[in-house]
N, C-alpha and C positions, 0 to 999 in steps of 0.2 A: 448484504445480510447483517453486517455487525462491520464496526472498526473497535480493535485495543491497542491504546496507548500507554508508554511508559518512555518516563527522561532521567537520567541522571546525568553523567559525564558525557553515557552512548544513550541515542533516541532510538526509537524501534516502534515500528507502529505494524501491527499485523492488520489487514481486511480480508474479509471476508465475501465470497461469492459465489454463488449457484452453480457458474459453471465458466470454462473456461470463454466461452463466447460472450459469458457476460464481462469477464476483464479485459477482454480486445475490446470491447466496445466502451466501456470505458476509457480506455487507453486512448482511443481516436475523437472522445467527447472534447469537443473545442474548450468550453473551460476549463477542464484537466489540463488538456495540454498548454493552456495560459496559466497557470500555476504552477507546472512543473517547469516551464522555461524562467517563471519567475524566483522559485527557490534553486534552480541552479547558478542566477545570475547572483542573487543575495544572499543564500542561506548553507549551500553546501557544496560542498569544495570535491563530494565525491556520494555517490550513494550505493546501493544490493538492490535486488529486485528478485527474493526467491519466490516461485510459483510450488506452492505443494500440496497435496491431498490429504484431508485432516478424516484420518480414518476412523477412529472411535475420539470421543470426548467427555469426558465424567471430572466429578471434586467431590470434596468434601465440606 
């Protein structure tokens, strides 16, 4: 549904998806998982993985 990115010193990338079946399937998509084994061998030495429910969302 959406990916936002932001980097300074800390990186944080939030995505976005329909439902939680849509992120286990993701999770199990073969190139995913060749790019997550590939940014933990080169790029990050630890990472989060929060899953949450984005209940309302507005701005200005």
């Amino acid at each position: 549904m959406g990916v936002e990115t932001a980097r300074t010193h800390l990186g944080i990338t939030v995505s976005y998806w329909s439902s939680l079946d849509a992120i286990k399937n993701w999770k199990r998509n073969s190139e995913h998982r060749i790019a997550q084994k590939k940014g933990r061998e080169m790029w990050y030495s630890s990472y989060r993985i929060r899953i949450a429910k984005v209940e309302h969302d507005y701005g200005f």
